[in-house]
N, C-alpha and C positions, 0 to 999 in steps of 0.2 A: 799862206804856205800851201802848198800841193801835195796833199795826201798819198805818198807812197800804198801800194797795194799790191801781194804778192797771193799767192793759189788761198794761201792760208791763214793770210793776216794782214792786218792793214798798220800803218806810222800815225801815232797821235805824235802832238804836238811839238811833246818832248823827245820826237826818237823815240818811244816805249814801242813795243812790238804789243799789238792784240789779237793775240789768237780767236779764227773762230772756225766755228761747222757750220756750212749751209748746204741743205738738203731742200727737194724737191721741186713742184713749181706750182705757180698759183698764187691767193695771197698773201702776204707774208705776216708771220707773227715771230718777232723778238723776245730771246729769253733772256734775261737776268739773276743770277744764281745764288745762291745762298752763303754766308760763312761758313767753313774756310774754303770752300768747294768751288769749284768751274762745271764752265757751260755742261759738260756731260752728267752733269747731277741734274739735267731733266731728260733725260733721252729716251724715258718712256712717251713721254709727252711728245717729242719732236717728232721718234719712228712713228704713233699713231696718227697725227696731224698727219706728214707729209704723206703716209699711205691714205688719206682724205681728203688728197685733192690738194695740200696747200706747203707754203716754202718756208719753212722753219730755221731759223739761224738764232745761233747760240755761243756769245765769248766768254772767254773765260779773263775774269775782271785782272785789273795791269798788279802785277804781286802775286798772282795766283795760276791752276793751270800751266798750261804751255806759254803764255802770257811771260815778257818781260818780266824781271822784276829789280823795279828801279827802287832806292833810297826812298826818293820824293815823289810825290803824287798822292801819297795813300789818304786822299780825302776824299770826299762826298763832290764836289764841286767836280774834281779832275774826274772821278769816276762817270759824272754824267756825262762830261765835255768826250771823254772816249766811247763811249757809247752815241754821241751825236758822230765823232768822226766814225765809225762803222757804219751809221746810217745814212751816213754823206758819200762816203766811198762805195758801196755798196748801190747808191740813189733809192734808197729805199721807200716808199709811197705806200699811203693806206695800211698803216699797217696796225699789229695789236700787240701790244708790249704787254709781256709777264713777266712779273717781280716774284720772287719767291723771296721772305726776310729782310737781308740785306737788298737784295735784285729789288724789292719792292720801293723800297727808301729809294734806289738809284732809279729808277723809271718816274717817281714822282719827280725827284731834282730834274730827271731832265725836262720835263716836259714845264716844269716850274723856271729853269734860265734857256730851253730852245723853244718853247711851244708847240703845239700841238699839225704842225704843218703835214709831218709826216705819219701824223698816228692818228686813226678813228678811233682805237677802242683801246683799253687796259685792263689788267687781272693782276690784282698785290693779292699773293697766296701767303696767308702766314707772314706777312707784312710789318716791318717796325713801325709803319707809319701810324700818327702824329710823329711820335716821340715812345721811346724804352723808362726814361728816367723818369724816376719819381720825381716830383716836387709838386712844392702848392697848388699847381692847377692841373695834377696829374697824380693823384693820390693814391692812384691805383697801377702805380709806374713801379719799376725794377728799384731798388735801391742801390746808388752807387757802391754800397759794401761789396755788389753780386758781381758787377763790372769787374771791380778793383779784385774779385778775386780768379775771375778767369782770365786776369793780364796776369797774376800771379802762376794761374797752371801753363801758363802759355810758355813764360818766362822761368818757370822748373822744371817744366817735361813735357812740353806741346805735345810728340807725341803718345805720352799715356794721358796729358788731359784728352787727345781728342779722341782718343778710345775710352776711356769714360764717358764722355760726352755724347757717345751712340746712344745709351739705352736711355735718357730722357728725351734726347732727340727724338727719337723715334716709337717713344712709347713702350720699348722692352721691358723698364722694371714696374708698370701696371701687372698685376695680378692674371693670371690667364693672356696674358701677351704672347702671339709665337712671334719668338726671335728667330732672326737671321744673322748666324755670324758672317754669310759674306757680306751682307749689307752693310753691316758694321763696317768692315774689313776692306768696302769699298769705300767708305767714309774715310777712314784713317788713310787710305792710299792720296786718294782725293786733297785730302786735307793736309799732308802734308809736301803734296807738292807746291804751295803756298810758302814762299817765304813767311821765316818766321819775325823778318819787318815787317811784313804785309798783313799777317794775322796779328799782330800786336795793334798794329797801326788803325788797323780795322775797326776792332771794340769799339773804340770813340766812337766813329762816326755811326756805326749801328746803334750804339746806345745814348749819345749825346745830341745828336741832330733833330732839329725841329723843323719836320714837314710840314707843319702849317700850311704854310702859303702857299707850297708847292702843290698843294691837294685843292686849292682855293681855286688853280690855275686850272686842274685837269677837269675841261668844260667836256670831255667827251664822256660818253658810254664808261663807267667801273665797275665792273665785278669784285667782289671782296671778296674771298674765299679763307677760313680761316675754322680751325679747330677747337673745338671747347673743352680739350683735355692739354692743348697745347704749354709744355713747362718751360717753352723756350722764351717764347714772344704772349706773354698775355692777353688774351680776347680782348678784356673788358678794358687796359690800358692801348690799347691800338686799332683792331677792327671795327668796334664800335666805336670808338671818337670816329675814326678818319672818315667812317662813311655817314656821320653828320656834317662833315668838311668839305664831302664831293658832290659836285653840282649834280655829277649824274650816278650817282655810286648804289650799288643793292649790298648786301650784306647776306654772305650762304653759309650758313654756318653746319661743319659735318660732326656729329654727336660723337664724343669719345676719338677724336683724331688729336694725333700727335703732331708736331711740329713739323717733323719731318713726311705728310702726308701726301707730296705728290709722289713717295713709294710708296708708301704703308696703304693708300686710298686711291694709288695712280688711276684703278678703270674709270672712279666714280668724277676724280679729277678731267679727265679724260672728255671720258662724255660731257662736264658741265662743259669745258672750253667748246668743245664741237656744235654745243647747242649756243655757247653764246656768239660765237664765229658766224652762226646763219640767223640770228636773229636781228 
């Protein structure tokens, strides 16, 4: 099939529409965004990259965003496969994929069913990868009770869960935290531009999905980047496994960051990507 492509979005497979932003020029790094959120939930990242010389392009996943949102598709597998068709329509080459979360899960998928043709390097920021769920060989995983009860807030008031859902996100109800209610309040907007199929749908595959062997596959250059105060996505259940997993993986871990840390930490994010881009 012939990938339609219009100012602003490109036709995956199904007819989905995927919206994206691309800025500047030079080499390119892809973002991948987080639950419930789109591509604008990194834009401090993208304005500082592209004023550095390089071309930063960011979708917003199919369900979420400006982004279509269809019934079906809302798995891990289709989310790579539209991320390969943006990087096909686009011809995109050499380039460095950042995952933040969920983003991180979907940059491992792709690169675990397209390969590594078009990517030198990657960065899973606060990453679900291995795996979220607890069991036998993950003891230090989420427990399905935590899942099962944010399909619960999703499905009794999406949004006042996802305005709850700001302050551990981001670290506000630690002691001595300064809050931001717009950040909050960009979050909630954000978030609920998301169908609320799409955010339902979602959960699973953030918290069920086994990166494994996707992580086995990413033979390139990993940056890990991940928070040790993090209440969303566990350290010691994901950053630490995945970068025993990656052939060529570092592990950076920032003292007292929250989940949501490429705001709460954007300069320090910032500057790692820039130092890892020229290294």
């Amino acid at each position: 099939m012939t990938t339609t492509r219009t100012i602003n979005t490109v036709t995956a497979r199904d007819g989905t529409l995927i919206r994206y932003t691309d800025w500047g020029d030079g080499p390119a790094v892809v973002f991948s965004h987080g639950w419930p959120l789109q591509g604008d939930a990194w834009e401090d990242q993208m304005m500082f990259l592209a004023e550095h010389g390089y071309r930063v392009i960011a979708h917003d996943r199919r369900g979420h965003g400006l982004s279509s949102k269809p019934w079906h598709g809302n798995d891990m597998n289709t989310y790579a496969d539209d991320l390969a068709t943006l990087l096909d329509a686009l011809d995109i080459t050499s380039a460095m994929l950042v995952g933040h979360s969920t983003g991180g899960g979907e940059v491992a998928r792709y690169i675990g069913r397209h390969g590594t043709g078009r990517v030198t390097s990657a960065v899973l920021v606060g990453a679900v990868t291995p795996r979220m769920l607890k069991g036998p060989d993950n003891p230090e995983g989420v427990p399905m009770e935590v899942f099962d009860g944010i399909r619960a807030g999703v499905q009794a008031d999406r949004a006042q869960y996802f305005k709850d859902l700001t302050l551990p996100f981001y670290g506000y109800n630690r002691a001595g935290a300064k809050e931001s209610a717009a950040v909050r309040e960009t979050f909630w907007l954000q978030g609920m531009q998301c169908s609320i199929r799409s955010a339902y749908a979602c959960i699973k595959q953030f918290s069920e999905t086994d990166f494994t062997e996707d992580l086995k596959k990413m033979t390139i250059p990993t940056l890990v980047v991940h928070g040790d105060d993090d209440q969303i996505v566990p350290l010691a259940a994901t950053a630490r496994r995945a970068v025993e997993l990656l052939p060529q993986g570092r592990l950076v871990v920032y003292e007292g960051a929250p989940h949501g840390l490429p705001t709460t930490h954007k300069d320090k994010l910032n500057a790692e990507l820039l130092a890892f881009l020229k290294s």
